[in-house]
N, C-alpha and C positions, 0 to 999 in steps of 0.2 A: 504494500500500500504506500502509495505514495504524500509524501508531508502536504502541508498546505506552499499555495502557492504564494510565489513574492513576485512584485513585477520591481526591476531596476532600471533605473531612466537617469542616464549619464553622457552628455556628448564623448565625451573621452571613455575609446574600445577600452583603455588598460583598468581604469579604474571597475567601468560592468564585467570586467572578468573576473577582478582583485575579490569585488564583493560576490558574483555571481558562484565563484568556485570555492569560499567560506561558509554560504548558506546551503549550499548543496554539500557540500559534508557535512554539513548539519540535521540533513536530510530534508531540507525543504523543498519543492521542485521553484525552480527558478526559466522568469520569463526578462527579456532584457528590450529597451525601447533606447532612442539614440536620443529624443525630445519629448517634448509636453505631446505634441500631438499624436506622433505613433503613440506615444502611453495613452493617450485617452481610447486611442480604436484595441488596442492591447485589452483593457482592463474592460470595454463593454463585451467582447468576444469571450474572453476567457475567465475575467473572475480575478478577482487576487483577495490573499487573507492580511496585507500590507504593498506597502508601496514607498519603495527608496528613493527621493529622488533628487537630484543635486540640483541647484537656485539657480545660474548660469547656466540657461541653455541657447539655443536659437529656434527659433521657429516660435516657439511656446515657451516660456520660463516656469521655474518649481512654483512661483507663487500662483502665474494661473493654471499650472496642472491641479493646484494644491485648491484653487478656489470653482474649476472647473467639475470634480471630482466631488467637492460639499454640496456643489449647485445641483447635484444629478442622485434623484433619489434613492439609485443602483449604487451608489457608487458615496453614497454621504458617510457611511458609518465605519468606510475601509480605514484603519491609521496610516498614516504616514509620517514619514523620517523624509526630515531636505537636510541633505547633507551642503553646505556651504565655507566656499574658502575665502568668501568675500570680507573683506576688514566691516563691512555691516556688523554690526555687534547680533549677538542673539536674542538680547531683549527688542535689539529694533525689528529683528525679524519677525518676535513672537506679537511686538503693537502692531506689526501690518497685516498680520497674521489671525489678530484677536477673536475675529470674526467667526475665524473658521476653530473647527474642534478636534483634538485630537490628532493635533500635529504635535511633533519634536522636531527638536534639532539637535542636528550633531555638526563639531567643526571640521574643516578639513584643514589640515593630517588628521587623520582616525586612525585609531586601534580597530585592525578588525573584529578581534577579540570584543574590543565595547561595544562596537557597534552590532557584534551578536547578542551579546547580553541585552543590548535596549529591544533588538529583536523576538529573542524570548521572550520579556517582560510583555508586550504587544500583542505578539503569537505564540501562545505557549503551545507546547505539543499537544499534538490530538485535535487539534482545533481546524476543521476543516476549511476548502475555499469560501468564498460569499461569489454567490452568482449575481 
């Protein structure tokens, strides 16, 4: 049986593989988007039990994946993680943020290690996708 799914949404290949192949030994199945937009047609097809996804992107950025994703009733109650290497502070991103629910953040450079641990706290084992 396979774990719950994550989608990860990173312009940069090295980084969706860094996290990609930490949460799959973790045993989660893992889905990976290059922007905001493949992540939005990503996560209505397939479902995610979280969603990873870095503030700097193009096309669509983490904040509107992150306020596109609250807006859409499929898709409001998923957590997400924006990972950011922006000098933005985290308090600024969590005031722009306020709005929406059930976001974190994490900084870049990560421990992938932490960043799994915030993962289980999110999605603990057993806990299936959300369609």
């Amino acid at each position: 049986m396979k774990g719950p799914t994550i989608l990860v949404v990173d312009d940069e290949p090295y980084i969706r593989y860094v996290i990609s192949r930490k949460l799959q030994r973790a045993g989660y199945e893992v889905r990976t988007a290059c922007d905001g937009v493949e992540a939005l047609q990503l996560v209505a097809e397939v479902g995610a039990a979280l969603v990873i996804t870095d503030l700097m992107m193009p096309n669509m950025d983490g904040f509107e994946l992150s306020a596109a994703c609250r807006a859409d009733p499929r898709t409001r109650e998923i957590p997400i993680i924006v990972l950011t290497g922006s000098v933005v502070t985290t308090a600024q991103i969590q005031r722009k943020m306020e709005s929406l629910s059930n976001i974190s953040c994490v900084r870049k450079p990560f421990s992938p290690r932490e960043l799994l641990r915030t993962v289980k706290e999110l999605v603990p084992e057993g806990n299936g996708n959300t369609s």
